[in-house]
PyMOL Python script that loads the backbone (N, CA, C, O; Angstrom):
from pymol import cmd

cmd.read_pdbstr("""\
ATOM      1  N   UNK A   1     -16.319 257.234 -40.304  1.00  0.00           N
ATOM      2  CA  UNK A   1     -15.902 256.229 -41.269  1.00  0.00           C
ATOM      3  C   UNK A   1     -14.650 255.535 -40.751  1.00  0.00           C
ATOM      4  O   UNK A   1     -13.795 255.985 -39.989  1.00  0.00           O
ATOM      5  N   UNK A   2     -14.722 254.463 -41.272  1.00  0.00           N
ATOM      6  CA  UNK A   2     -13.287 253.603 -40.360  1.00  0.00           C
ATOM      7  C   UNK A   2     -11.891 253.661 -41.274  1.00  0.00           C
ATOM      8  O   UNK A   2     -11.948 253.897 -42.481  1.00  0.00           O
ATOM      9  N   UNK A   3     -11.125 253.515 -40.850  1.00  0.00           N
ATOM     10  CA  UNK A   3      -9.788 254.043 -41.222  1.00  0.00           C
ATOM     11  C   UNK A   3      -9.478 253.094 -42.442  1.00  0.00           C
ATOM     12  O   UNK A   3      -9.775 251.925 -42.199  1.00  0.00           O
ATOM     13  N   UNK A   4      -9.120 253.245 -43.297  1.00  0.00           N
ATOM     14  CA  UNK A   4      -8.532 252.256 -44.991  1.00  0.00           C
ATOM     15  C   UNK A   4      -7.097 251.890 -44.556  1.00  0.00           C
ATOM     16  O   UNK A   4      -6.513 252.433 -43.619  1.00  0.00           O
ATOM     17  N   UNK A   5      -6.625 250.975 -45.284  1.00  0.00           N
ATOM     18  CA  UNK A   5      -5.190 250.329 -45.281  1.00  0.00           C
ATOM     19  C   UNK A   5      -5.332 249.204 -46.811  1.00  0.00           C
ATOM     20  O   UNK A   5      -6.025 248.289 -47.254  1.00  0.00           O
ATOM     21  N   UNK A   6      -4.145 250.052 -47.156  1.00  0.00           N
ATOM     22  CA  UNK A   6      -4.015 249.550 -48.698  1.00  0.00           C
ATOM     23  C   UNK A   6      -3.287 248.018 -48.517  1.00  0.00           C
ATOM     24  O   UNK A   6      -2.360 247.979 -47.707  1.00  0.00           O
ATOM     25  N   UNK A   7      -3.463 247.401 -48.860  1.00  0.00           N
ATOM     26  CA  UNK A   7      -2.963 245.629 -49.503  1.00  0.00           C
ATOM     27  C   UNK A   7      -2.734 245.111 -50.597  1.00  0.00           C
ATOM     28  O   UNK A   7      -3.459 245.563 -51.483  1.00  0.00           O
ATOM     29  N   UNK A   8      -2.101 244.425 -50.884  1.00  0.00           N
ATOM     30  CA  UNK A   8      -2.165 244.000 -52.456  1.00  0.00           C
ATOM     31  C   UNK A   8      -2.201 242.652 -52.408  1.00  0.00           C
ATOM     32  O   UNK A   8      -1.736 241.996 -51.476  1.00  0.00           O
ATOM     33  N   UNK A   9      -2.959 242.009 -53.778  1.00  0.00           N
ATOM     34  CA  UNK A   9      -3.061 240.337 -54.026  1.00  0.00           C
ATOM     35  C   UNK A   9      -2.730 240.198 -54.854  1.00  0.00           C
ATOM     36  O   UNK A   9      -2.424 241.246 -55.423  1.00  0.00           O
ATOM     37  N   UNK A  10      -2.534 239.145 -55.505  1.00  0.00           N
ATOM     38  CA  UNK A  10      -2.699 238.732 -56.780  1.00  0.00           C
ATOM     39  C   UNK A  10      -4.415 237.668 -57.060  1.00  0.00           C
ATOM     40  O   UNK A  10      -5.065 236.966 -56.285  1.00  0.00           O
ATOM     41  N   UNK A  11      -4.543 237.913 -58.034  1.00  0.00           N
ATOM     42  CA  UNK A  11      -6.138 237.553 -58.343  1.00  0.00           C
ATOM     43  C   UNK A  11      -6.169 236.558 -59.595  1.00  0.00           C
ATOM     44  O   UNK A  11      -5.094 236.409 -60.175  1.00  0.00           O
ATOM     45  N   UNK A  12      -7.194 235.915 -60.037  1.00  0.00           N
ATOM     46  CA  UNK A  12      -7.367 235.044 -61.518  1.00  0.00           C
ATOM     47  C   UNK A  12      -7.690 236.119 -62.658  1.00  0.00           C
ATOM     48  O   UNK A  12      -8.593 236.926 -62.438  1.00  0.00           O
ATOM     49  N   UNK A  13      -6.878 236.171 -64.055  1.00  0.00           N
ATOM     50  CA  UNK A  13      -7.484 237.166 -64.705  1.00  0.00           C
ATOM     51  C   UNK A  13      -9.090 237.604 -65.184  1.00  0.00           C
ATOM     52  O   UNK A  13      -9.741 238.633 -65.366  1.00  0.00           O
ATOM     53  N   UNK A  14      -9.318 235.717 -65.281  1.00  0.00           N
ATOM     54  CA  UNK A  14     -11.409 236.201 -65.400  1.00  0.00           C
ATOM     55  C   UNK A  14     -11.783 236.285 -64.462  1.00  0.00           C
ATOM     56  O   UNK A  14     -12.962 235.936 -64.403  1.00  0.00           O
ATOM     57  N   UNK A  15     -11.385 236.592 -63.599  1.00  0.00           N
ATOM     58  CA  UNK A  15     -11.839 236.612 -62.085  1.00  0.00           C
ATOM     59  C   UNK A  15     -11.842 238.438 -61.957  1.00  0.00           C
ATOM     60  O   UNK A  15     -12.656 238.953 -61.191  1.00  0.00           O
ATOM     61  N   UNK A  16     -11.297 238.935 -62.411  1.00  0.00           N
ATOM     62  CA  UNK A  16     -10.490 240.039 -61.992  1.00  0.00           C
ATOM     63  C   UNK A  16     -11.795 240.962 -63.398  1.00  0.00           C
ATOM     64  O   UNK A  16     -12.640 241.834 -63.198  1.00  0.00           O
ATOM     65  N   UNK A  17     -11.377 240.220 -64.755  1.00  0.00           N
ATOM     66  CA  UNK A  17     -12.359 240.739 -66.003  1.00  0.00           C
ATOM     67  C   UNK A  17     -14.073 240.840 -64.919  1.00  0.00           C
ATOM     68  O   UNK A  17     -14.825 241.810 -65.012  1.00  0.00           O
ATOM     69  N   UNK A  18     -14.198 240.302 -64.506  1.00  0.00           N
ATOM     70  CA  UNK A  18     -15.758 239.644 -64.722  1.00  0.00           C
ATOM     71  C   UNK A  18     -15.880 241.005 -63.102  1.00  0.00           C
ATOM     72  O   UNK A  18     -16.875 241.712 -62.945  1.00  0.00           O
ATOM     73  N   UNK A  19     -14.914 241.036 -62.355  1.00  0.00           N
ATOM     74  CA  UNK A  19     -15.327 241.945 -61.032  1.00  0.00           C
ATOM     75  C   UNK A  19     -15.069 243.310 -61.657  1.00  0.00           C
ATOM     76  O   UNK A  19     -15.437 244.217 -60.910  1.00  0.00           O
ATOM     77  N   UNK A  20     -14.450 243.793 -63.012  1.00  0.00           N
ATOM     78  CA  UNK A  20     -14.325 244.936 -63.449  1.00  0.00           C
ATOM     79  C   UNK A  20     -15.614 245.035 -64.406  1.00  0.00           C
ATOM     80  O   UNK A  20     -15.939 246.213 -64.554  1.00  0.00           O
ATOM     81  N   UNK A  21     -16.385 244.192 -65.050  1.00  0.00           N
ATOM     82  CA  UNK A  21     -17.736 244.374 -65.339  1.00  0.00           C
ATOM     83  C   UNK A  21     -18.553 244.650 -64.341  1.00  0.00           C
ATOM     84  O   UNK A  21     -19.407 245.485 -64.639  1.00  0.00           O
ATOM     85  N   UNK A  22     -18.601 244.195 -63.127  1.00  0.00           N
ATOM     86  CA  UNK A  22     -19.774 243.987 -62.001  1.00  0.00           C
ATOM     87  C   UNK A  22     -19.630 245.721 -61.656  1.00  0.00           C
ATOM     88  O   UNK A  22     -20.603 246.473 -61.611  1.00  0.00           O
ATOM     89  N   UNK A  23     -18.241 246.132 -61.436  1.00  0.00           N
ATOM     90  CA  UNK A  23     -17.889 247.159 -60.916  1.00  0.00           C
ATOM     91  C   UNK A  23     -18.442 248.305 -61.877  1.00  0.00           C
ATOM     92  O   UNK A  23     -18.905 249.370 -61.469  1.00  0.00           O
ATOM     93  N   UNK A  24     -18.349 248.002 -62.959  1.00  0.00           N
ATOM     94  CA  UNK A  24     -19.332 249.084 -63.958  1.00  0.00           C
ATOM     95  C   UNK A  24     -20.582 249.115 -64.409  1.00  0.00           C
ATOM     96  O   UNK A  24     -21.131 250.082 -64.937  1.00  0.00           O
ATOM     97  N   UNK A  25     -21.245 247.586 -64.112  1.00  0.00           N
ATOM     98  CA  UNK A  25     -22.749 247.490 -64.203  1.00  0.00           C
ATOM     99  C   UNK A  25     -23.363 247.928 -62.549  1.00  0.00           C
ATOM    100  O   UNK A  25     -24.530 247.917 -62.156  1.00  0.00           O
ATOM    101  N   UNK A  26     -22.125 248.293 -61.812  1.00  0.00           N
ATOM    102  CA  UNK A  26     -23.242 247.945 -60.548  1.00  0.00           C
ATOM    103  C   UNK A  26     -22.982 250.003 -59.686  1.00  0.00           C
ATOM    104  O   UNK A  26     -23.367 250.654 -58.714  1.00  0.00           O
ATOM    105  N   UNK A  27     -21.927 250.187 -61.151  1.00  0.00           N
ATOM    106  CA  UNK A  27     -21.795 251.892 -60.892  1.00  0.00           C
ATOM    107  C   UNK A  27     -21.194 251.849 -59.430  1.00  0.00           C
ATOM    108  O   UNK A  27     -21.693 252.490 -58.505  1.00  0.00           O
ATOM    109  N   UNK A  28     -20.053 251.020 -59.294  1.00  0.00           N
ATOM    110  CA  UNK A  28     -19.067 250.929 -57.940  1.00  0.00           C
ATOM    111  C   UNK A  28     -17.814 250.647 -58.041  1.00  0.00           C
ATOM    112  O   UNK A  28     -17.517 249.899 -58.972  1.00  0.00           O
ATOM    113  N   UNK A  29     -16.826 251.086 -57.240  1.00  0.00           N
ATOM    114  CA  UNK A  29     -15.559 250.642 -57.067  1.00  0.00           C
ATOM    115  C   UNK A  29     -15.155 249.301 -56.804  1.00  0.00           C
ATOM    116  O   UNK A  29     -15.666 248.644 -55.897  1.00  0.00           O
ATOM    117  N   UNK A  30     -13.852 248.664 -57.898  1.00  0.00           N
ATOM    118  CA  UNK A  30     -13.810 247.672 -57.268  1.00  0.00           C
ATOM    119  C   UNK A  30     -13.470 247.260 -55.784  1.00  0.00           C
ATOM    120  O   UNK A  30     -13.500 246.099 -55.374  1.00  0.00           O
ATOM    121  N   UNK A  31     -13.116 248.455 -54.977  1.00  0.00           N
ATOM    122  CA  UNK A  31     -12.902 248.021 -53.733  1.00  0.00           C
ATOM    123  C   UNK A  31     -14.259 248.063 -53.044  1.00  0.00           C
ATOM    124  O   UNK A  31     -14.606 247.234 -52.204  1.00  0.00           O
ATOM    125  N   UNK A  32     -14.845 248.871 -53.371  1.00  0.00           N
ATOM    126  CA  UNK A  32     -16.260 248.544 -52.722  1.00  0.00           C
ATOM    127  C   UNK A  32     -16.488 247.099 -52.588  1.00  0.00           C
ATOM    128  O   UNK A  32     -16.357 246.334 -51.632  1.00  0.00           O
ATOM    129  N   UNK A  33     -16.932 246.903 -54.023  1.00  0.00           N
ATOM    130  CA  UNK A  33     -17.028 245.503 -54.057  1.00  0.00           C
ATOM    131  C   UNK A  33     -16.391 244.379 -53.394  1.00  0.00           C
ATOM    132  O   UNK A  33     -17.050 243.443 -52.942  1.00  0.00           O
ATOM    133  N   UNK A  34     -15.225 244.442 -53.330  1.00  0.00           N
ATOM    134  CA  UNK A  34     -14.293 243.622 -52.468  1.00  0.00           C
ATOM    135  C   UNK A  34     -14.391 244.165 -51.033  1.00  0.00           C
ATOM    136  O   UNK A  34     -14.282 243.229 -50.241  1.00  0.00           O
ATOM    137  N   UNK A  35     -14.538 245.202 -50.497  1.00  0.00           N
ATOM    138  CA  UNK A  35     -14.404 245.355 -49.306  1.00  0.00           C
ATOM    139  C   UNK A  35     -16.322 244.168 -49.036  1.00  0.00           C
ATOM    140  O   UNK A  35     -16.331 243.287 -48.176  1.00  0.00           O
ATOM    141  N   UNK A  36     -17.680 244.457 -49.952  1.00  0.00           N
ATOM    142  CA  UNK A  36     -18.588 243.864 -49.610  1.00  0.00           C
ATOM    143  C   UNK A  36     -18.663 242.433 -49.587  1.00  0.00           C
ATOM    144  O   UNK A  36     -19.404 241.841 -48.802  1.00  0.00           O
ATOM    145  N   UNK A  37     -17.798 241.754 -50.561  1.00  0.00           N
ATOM    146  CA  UNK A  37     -17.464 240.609 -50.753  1.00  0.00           C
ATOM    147  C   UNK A  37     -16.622 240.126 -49.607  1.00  0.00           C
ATOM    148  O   UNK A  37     -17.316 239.212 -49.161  1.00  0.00           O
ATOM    149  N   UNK A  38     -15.682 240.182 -48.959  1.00  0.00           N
ATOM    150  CA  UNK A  38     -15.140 240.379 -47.884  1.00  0.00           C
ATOM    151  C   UNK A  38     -15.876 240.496 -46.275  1.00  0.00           C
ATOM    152  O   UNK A  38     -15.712 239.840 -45.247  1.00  0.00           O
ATOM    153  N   UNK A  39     -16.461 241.274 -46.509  1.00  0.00           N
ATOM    154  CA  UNK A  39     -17.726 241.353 -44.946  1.00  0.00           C
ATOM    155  C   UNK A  39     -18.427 239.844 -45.451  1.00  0.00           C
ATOM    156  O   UNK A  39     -17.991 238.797 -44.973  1.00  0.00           O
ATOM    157  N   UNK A  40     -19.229 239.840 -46.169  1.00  0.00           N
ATOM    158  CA  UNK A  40     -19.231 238.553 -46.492  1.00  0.00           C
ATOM    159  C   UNK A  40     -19.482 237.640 -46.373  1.00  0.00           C
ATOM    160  O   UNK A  40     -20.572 237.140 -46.093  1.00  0.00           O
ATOM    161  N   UNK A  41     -17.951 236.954 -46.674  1.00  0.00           N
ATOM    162  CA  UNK A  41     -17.088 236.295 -46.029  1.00  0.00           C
ATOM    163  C   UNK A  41     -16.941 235.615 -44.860  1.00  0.00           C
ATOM    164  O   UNK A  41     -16.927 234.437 -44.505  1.00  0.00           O
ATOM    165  N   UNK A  42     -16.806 236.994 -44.219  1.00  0.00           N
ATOM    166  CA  UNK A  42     -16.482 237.324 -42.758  1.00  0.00           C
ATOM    167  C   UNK A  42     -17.645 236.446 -42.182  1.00  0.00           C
ATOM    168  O   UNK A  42     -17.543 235.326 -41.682  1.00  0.00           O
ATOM    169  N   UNK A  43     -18.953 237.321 -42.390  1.00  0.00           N
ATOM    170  CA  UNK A  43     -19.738 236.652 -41.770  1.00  0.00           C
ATOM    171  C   UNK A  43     -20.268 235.726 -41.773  1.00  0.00           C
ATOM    172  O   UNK A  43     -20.914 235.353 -40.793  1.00  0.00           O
ATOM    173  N   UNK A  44     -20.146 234.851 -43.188  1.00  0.00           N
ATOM    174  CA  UNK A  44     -20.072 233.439 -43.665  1.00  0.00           C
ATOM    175  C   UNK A  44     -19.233 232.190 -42.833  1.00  0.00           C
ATOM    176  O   UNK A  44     -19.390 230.972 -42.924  1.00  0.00           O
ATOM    177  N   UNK A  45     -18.270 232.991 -41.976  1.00  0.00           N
ATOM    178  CA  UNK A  45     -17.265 231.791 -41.294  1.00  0.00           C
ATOM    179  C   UNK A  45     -17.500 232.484 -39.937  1.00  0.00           C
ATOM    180  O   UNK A  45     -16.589 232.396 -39.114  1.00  0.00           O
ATOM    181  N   UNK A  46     -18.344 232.998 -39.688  1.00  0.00           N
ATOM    182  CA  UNK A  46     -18.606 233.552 -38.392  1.00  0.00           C
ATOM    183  C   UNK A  46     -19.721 232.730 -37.744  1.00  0.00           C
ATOM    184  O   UNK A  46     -19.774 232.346 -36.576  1.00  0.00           O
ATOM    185  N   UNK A  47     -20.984 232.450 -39.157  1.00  0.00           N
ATOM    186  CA  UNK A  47     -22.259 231.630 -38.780  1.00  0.00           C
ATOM    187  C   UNK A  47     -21.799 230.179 -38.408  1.00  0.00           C
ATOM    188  O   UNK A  47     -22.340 229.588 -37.474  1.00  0.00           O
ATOM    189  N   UNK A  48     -20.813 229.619 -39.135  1.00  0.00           N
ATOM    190  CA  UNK A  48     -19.936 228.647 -39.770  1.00  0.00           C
ATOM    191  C   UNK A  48     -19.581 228.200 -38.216  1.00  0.00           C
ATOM    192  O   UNK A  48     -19.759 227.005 -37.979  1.00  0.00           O
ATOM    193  N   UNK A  49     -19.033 229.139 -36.987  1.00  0.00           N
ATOM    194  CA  UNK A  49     -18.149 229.073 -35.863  1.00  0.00           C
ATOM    195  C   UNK A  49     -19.964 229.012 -34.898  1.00  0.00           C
ATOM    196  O   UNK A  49     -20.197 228.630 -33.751  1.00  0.00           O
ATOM    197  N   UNK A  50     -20.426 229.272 -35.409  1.00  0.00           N
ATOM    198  CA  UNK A  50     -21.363 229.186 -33.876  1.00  0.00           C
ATOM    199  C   UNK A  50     -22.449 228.042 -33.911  1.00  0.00           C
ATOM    200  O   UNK A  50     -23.363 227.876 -33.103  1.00  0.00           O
ATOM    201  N   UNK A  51     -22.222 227.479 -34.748  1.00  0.00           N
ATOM    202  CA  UNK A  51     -23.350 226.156 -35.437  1.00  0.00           C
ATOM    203  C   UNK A  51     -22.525 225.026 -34.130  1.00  0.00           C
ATOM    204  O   UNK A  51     -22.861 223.846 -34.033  1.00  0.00           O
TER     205      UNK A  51
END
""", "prot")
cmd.dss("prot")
cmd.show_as("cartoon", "prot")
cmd.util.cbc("prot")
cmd.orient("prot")
């Protein structure tokens, strides 16, 4: 497993409500979620770079 490193943000509050529902309908952590949301991302501006 790859090594964690804690960060902090600041976020939108319905932004934040609505990922603490997902996180209990979807029976996951919100960092899960954000770490999946995040890969993503990632690979969203990765396809983005090779076009």
């Amino acid at each position: 497993m790859s090594q964690k490193k804690t960060f902090s943000t600041r976020i939108d509050v319905d932004c934040l409500k609505a990922l603490k529902h997902l996180a209990v309908d979807e029976d996951k952590s919100i960092g899960v979620l954000l770490e999946e949301a995040i890969e993503d991302l990632i690979q969203k501006y990765k396809k983005k770079k090779k076009r």
